[in-house]
C-alpha positions as CSV (number, residue, x, y, z in Angstrom):
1,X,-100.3,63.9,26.8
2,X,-96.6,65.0,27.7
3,X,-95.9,66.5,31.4
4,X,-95.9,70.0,31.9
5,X,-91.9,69.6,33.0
6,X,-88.9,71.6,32.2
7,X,-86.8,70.1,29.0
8,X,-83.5,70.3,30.6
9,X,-80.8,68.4,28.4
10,X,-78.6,66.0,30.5
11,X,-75.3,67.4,29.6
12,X,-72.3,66.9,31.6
13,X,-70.8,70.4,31.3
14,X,-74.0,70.8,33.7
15,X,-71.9,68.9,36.2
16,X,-68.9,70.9,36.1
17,X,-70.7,73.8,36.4
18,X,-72.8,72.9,39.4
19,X,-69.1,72.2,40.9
20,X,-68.1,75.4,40.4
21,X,-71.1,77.1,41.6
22,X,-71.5,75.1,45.0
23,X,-68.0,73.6,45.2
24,X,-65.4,75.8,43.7
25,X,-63.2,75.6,46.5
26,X,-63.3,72.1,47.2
27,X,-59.8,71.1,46.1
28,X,-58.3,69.0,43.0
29,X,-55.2,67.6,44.3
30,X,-52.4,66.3,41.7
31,X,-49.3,64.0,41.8
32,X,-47.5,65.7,38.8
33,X,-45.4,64.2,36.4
34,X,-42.6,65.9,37.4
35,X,-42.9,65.1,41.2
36,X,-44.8,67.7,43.3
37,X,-48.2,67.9,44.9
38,X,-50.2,70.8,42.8
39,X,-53.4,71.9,44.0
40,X,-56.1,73.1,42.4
41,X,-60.3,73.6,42.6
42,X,-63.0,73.4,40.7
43,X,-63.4,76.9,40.3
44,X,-60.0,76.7,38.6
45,X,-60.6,73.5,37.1
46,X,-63.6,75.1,35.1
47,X,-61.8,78.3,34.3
48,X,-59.1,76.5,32.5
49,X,-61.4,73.9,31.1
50,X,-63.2,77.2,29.5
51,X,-59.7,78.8,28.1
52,X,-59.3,75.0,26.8
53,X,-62.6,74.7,24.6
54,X,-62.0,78.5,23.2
55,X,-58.5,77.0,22.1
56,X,-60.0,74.0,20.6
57,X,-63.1,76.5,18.8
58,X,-59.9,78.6,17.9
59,X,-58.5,75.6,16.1
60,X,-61.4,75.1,14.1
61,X,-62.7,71.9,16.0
62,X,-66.4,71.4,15.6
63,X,-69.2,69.1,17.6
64,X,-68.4,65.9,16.4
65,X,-65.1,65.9,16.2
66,X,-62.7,63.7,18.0
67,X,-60.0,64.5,20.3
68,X,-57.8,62.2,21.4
69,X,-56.2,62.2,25.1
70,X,-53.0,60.1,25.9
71,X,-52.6,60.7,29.8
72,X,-52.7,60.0,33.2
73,X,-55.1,61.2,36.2
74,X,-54.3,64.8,36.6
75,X,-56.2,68.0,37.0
76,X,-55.3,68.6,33.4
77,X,-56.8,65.6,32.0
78,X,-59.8,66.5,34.0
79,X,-59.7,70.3,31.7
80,X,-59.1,68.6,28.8
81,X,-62.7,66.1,29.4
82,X,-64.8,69.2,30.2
83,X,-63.0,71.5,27.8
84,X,-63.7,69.0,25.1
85,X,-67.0,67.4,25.8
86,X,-68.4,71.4,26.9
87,X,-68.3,72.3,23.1
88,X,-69.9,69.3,21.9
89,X,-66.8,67.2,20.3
90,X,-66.1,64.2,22.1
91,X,-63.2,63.1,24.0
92,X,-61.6,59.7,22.6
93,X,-59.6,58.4,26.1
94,X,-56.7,56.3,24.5
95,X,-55.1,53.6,26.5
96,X,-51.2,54.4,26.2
97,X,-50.5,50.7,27.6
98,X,-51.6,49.0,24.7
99,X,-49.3,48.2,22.0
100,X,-47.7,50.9,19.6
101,X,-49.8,49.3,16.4
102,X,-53.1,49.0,18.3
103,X,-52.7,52.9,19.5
104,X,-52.2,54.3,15.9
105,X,-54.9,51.8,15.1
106,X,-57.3,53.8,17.3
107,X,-56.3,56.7,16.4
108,X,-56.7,56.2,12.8
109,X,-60.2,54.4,13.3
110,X,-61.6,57.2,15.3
111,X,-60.1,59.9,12.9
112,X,-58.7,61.9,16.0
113,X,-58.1,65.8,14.6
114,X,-55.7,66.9,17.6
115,X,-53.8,64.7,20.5
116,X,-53.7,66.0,23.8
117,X,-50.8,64.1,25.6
118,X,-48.8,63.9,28.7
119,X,-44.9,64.4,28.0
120,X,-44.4,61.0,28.9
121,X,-46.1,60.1,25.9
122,X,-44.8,62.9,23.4
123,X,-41.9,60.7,22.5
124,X,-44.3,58.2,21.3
125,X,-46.2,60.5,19.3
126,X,-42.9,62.0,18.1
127,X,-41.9,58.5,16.6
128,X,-45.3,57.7,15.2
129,X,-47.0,60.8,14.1
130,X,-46.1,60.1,10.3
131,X,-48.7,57.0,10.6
132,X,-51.8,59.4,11.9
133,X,-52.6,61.3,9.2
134,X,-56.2,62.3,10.5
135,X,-54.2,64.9,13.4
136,X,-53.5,68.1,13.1
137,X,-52.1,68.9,16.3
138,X,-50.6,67.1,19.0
139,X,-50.8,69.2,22.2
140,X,-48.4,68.6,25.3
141,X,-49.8,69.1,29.0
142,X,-47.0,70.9,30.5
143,X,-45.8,74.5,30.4
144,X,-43.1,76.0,27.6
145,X,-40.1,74.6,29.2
146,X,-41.1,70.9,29.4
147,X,-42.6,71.1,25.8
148,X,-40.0,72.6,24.3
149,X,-38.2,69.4,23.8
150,X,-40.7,68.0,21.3
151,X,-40.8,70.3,17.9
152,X,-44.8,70.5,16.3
153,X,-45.8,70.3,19.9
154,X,-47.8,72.6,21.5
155,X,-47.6,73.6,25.4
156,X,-50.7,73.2,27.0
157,X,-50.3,76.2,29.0
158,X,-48.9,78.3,26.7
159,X,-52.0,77.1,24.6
160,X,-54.6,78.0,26.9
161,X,-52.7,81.4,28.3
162,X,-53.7,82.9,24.7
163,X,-57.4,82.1,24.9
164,X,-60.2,83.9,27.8
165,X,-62.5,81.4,29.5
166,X,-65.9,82.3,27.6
167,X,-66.6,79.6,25.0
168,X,-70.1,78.7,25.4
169,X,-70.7,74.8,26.7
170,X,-74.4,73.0,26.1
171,X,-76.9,74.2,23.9
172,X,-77.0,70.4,21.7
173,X,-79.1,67.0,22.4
174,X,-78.6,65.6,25.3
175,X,-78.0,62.6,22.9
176,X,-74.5,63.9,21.5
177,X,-71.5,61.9,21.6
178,X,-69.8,62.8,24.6
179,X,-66.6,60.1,24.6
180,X,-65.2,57.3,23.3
181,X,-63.1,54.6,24.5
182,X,-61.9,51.1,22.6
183,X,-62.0,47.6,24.2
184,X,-58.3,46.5,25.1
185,X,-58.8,44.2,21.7
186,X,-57.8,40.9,23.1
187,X,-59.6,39.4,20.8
188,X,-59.6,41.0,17.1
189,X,-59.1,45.1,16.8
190,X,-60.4,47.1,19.5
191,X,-63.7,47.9,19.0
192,X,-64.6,52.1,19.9
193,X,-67.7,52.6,22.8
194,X,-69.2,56.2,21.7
195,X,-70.8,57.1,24.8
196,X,-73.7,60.2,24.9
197,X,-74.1,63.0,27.1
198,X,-77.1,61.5,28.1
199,X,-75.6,58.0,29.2
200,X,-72.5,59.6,30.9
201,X,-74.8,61.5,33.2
202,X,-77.4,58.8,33.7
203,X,-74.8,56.8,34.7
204,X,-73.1,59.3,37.2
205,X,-76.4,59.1,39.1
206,X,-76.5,55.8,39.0
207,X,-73.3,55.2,40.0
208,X,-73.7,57.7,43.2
209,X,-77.1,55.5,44.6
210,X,-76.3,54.9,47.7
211,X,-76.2,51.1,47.0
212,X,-73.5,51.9,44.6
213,X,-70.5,54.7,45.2
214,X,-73.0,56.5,47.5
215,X,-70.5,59.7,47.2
216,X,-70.9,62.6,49.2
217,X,-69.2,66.2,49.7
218,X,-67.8,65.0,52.6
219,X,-65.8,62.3,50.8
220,X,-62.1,63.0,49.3
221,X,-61.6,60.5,46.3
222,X,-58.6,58.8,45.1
223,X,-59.3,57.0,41.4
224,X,-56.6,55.2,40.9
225,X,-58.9,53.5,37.8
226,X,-57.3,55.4,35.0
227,X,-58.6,57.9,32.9
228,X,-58.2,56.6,29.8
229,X,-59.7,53.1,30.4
230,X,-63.8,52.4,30.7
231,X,-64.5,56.0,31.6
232,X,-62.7,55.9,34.8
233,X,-65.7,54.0,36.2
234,X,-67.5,57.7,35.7
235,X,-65.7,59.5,39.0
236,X,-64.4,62.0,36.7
237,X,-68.1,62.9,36.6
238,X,-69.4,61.3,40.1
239,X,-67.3,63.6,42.3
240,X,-67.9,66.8,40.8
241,X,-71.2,66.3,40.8
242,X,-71.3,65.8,44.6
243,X,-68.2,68.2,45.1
244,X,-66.1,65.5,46.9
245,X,-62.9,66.4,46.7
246,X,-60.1,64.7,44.0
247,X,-57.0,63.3,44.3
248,X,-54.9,62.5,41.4
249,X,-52.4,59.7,41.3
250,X,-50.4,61.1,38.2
251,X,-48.3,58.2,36.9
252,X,-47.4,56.4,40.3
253,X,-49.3,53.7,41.0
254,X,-46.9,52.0,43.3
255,X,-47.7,51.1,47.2
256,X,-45.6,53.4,48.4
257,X,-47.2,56.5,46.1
258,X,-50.2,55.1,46.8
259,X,-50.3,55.2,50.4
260,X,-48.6,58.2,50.6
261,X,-51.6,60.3,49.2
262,X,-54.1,58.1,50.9
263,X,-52.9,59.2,54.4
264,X,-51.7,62.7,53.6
265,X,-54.9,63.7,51.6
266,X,-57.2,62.0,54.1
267,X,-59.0,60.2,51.1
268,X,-61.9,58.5,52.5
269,X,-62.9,56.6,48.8
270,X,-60.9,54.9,46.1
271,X,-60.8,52.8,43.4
272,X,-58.7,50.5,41.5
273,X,-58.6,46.8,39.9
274,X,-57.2,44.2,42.4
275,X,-53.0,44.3,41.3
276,X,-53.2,48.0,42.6
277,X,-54.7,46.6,46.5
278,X,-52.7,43.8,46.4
279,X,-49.6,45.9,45.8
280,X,-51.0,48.6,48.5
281,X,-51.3,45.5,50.6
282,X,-48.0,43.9,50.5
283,X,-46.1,47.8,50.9
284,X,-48.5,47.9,54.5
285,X,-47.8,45.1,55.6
286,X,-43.7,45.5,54.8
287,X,-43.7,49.3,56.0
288,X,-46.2,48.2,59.4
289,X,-48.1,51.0,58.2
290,X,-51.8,52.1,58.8
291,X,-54.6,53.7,56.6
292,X,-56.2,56.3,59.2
293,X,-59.2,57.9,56.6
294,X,-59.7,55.3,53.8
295,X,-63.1,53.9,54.8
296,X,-64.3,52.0,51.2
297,X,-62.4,50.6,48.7
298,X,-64.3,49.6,45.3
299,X,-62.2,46.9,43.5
300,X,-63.3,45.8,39.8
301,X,-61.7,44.8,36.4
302,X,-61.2,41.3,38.0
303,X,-62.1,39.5,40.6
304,X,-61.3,40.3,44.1
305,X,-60.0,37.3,45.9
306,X,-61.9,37.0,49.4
307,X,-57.9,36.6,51.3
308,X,-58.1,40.2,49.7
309,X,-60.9,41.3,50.8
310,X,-60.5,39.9,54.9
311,X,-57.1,41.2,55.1
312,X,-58.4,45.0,54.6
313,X,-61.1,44.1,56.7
314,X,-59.2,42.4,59.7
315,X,-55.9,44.6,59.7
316,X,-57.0,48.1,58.7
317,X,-61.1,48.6,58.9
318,X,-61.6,48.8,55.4
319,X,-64.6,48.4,53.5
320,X,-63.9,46.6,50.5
321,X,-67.0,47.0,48.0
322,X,-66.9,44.5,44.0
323,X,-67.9,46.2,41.4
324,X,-68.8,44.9,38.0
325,X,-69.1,46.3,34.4
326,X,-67.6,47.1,30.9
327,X,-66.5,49.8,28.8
328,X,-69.7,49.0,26.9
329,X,-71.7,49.8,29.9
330,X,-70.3,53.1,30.7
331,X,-69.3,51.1,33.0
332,X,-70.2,49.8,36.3
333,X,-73.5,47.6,35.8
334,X,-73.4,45.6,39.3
335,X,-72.0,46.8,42.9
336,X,-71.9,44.5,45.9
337,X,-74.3,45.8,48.5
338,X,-75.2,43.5,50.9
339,X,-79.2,41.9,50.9
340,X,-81.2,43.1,53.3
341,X,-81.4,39.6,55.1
342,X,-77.3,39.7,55.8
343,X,-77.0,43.5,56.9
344,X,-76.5,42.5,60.4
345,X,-74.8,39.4,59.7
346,X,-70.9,39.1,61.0
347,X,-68.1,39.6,58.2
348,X,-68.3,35.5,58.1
349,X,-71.1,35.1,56.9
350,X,-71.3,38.3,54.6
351,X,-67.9,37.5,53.1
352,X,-69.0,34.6,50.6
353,X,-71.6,37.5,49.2
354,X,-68.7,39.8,49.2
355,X,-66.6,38.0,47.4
356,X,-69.3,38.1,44.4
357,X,-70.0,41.1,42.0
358,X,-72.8,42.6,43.1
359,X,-76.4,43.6,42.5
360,X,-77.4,45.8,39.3
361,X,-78.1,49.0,40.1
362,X,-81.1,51.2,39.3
363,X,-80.6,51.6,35.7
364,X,-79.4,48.0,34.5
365,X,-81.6,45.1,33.7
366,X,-79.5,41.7,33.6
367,X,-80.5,37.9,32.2
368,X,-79.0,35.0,32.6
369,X,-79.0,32.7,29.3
370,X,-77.7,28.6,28.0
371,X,-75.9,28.3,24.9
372,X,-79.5,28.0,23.2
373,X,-80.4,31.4,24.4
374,X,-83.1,30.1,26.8
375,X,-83.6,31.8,30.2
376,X,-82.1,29.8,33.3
377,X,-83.2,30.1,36.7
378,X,-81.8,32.8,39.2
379,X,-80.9,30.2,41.4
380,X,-77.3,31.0,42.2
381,X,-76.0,28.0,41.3
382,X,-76.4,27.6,37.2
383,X,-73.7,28.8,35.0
384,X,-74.7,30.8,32.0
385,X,-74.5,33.6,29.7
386,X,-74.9,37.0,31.1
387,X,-76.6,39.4,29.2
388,X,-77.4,43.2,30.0
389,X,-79.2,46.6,28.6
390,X,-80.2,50.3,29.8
391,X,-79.5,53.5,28.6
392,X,-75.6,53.4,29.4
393,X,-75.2,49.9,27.5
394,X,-73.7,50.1,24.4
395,X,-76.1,49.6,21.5
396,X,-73.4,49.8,18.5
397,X,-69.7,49.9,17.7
398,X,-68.2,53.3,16.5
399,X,-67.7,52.8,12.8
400,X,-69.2,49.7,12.6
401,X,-72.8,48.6,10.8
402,X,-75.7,47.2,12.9
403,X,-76.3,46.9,16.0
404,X,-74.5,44.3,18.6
405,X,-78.0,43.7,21.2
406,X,-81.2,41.2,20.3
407,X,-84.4,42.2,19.8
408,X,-84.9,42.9,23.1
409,X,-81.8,45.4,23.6
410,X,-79.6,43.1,25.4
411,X,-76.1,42.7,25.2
412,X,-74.2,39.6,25.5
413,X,-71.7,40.6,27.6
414,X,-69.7,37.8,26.9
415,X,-69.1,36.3,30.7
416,X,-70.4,33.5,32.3
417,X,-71.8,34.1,35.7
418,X,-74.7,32.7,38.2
419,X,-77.8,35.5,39.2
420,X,-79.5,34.1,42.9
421,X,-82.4,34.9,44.2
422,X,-81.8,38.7,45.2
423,X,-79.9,39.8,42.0
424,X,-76.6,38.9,43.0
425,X,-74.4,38.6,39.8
426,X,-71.2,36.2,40.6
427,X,-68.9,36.2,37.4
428,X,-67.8,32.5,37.3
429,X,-65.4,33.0,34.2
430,X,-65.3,35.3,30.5
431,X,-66.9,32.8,28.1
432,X,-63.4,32.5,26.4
433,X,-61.4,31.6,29.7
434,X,-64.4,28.7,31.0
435,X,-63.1,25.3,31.2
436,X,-64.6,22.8,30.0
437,X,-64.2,19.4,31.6
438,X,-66.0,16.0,30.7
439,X,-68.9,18.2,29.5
440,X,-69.0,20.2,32.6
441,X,-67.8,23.8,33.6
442,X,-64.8,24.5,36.2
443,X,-64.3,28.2,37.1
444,X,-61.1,29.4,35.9
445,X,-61.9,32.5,38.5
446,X,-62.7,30.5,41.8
447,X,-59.8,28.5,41.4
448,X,-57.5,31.7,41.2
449,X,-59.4,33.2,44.4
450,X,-58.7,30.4,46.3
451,X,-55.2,29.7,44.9
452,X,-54.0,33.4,45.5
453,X,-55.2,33.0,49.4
454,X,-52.1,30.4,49.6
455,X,-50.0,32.6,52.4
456,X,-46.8,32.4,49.7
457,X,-48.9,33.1,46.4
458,X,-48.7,36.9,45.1
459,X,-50.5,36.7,41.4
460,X,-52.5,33.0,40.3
461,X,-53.7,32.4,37.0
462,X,-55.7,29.0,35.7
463,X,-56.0,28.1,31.9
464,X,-57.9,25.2,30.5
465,X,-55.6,22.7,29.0
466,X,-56.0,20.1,26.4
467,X,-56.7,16.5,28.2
468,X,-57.4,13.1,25.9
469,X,-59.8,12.0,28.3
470,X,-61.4,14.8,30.0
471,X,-61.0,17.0,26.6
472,X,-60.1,20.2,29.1
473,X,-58.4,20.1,32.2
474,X,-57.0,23.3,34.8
475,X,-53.3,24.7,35.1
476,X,-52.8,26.4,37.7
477,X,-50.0,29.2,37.1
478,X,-48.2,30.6,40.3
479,X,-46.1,33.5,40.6
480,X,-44.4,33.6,44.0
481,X,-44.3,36.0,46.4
482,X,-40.5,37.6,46.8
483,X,-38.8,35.3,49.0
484,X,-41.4,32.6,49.5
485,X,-41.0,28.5,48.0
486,X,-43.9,26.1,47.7
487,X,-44.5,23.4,46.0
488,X,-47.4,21.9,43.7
489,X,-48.5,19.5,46.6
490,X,-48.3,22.5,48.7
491,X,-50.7,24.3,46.3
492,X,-53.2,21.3,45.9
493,X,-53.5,20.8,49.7
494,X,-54.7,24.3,50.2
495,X,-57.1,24.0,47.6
496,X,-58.3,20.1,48.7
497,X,-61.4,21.0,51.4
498,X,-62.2,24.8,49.1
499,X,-63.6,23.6,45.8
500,X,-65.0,19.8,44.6
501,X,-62.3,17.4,44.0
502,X,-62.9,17.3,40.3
503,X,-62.4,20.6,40.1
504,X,-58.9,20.2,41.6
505,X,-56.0,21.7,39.5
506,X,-53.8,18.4,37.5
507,X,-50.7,20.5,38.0
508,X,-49.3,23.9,39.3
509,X,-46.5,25.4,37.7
510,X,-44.6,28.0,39.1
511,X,-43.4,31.3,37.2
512,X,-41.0,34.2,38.0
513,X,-44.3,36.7,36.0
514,X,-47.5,36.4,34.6
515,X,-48.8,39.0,32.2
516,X,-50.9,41.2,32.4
517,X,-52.9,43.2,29.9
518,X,-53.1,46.8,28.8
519,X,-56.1,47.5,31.6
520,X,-54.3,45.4,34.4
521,X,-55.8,42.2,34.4
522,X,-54.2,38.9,33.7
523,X,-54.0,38.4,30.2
524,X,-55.1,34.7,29.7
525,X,-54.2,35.0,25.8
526,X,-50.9,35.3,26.3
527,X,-50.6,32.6,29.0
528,X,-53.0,29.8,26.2
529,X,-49.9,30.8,23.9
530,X,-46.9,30.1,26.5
531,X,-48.6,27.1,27.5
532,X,-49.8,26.2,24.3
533,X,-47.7,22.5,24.3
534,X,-48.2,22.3,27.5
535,X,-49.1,18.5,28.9
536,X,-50.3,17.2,32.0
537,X,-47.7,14.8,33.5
538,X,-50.2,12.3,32.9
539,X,-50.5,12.9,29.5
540,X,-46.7,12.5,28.7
């Protein structure tokens, strides 16, 4: 027997159009390219985002089809989503840091019929368009005059100037591809994520529990999480749907930009990996300047060192909320909320939770696995595989055969991480970047938390390297804060009474960078390669 309910296809031009219907003034604020604040609605937003999927219908693109975006957070980008997911073709989100080969690789592997691109980017496409032979178009987001520069290229405006705002959005499964993003491919070629209507909007709600974003009307958002990477951790959909108001970073991510549009927005909400607060962070603390609306901060990609995490607490009354996820779950899969048992406790005692992932939310189931594939305890204390599923967790790669979960629908999510007693997911290390000492594992992760709360320390990283006796053993990697000197003793004495003495770094090196990869995050690959011949002075 089926229930006597309406059949009402989760969609996400639904979301758009609720905005417009019960929010279409709240505003859509924009840090342009070209310098100036342009403001915008959602009334407007869907107007355009209308004119943009009759342009696209106009052009002969069909449900199915994929079109690729190379850009940053603007109200454009936020047309071009609804414009092309509205019509049922689905809206590939490239990553323009990665490197040229791995972009025309995407592009190629996802067939991508037109590219919709900032002008930043259109001198890219102009040097590489003769290797994507799938597209058709390439479409610039500016007006006439800024396009006019690139020849083949479109102007968006001028584009969507031509077309009136009646294409018809819906009407197909809720189960239609909606998007699709690639891993960064640190390992191998990027792999493509096709996500559904149906799993974009299941995971807007549960994003916006109010043990996750909890988003409201009342909030004014600032995603600094790009666009193009993991779905921009779904605010693209979460704040329409609640009709918080947006604000766009454009391409300046810097503290100064940053802060800037924090205070003169009033955003009460952001989000970004850790490099962004950190940077935020040092511009506040050289400027002497305050954050007067930003109540909560979510930080994810990487972990958020707990120095990080007290110092936005402490000097400026900001919540700082871990997150956790993947671009194959959608893809936030864990937020920090605190048990029920430490609600009341002081910041002391709650900061050790704090400083760990978070609890899944409604939505995603989560195991913890040994390299057997047997259970282990939620205990909070054993190391093992973590595995996930739900109906935003990827089931199969774009393009590839069979499917990537076990029999049971879980997907190894390739991290190694503790569960305790109340859910609480602590990501100890990806199972690449684990060290392996004397049979035991040492947290490449907890040893740069506590290494980048050294007062001198700006960016830490810790590899495993090779050791005769102990067959692995951790390098800690500093890069210094302008102006500051320490010393390796100095690094080891501020570690000695934080971790177990085994664990204990057997050298720090210091470095004028460390690199970091196309999504932000340290890019452990690169640093495995420079310290590849590396040996521990008592090794040599």
């Amino acid at each position: 027997m089926h229930g006597l309910m309406q059949s009402w296809p989760l969609t996400v031009d639904k979301i758009l159009d609720r905005a417009k219907t019960w929010s279409a003034s709240r505003e859509v604020v924009t840090r342009s390219l070209e310098g100036p604040i342009v403001r915008s609605t959602y009334a407007d937003i869907h107007t355009r985002a209308k004119k943009f999927s009759a342009a696209l219908l106009a052009m002969g693109i069909k449900p199915g089809d994929r079109v690729a975006t190379l850009a940053w957070n603007t109200g454009r980008h936020l047309e071009v989503w609804y414009g092309v997911m509205g019509i049922g073709a689905v809206c590939h989100t490239v990553n323009p840091r990665l490197f040229a080969d791995q972009i025309c690789y995407i592009i190629n592997h996802a067939q991508d019929r037109v590219v919709i691109a900032d002008a930043t980017f259109a001198p890219f496409l102009m040097q590489h368009k003769d290797k994507l032979p799938s597209v058709e178009r390439f479409v610039i987001l500016a007006d006439e005059d800024r396009a006019g520069d690139h020849p083949g290229m479109i102007a968006y405006e001028t584009l969507i100037a031509q077309h009136a705002p009646d294409a018809q959005w819906g009407a197909f499964d809720e189960n239609t591809a909606a998007g699709l993003c690639y891993t960064s491919g640190t390992t191998g070629d990027p792999k493509g994520v096709l996500y559904s209507h149906r799993s974009n909007v299941l995971h807007t709600y549960m994003t916006l529990q109010a043990d996750g974003f909890g988003l409201t009307q009342s909030d004014t958002v600032l995603p600094v999480v790009p666009m193009y990477h993991a779905n921009a951790w779904g605010i693209a959909f979460s704040a329409p749907a609640v009709g918080a108001k947006l604000v766009m970073p454009g391409a300046k991510m810097d503290g100064a930009s940053i802060h800037e549009l924090l205070e003169t927005e009033g955003v009460t909400f952001s989000a970004a990996v850790p490099t962004v607060w950190q940077g935020l962070l040092q511009h506040l603390r050289a400027t002497k300047s305050p954050l007067t609306s930003l109540k909560r901060v979510v930080i994810g990609g990487a972990a958020c060192p707990p120095a990080l995490i007290r110092a936005f607490h402490d000097e400026f009354g900001v919540e700082v909320m871990h997150a956790w996820g993947m671009t194959e779950m959608s893809p936030t899969g864990v937020f920090c909320s605190m048990p029920l048992e430490l609600k009341d406790a002081s910041f002391e005692d709650q900061l050790p939770i704090r400083a760990k992932q978070g609890r899944p939310l409604y939505g995603v189931d989560i195991t913890l696995e040994d390299d057997e594939g047997q259970p282990l305890p939620h205990d909070g204390v054993t190391f093992g595989h973590l595995l996930v599923r739900g109906p935003s967790v990827v089931e199969g790669y774009y393009r590839q055969a069979g499917k990537v979960v076990d029999e049971r629908g879980f997907f190894d999510t390739g991290d190694i991480a503790t569960i305790d007693h109340n859910g609480m997911v602590q990501i100890t290390d990806r199972a690449k970047d684990v060290i392996k000492s004397g049979g035991e594992w040492i947290s490449s992760v907890e040893l740069e938390n506590h290494g980048v709360g050294h007062a001198a320390a700006e960016i830490v990283a810790v590899i495993g390297v090779a050791h005769p006796t102990w067959d692995e053993r951790p390098l800690m990697i500093v890069k210094l804060r302008p102006g500051e000197s320490a010393t390796r003793e100095d690094f080891l004495a501020h570690m000695q009474d934080k971790v177990a003495k085994w664990w204990l770094p057997n050298d720090v090196v210091f470095v004028d960078d460390i690199p970091l990869g196309a999504t932000g995050k340290i890019d452990k690959k690169a640093l495995r390669d420079q310290f590849k011949d590396y040996r521990f002075p008592d090794c040599r």
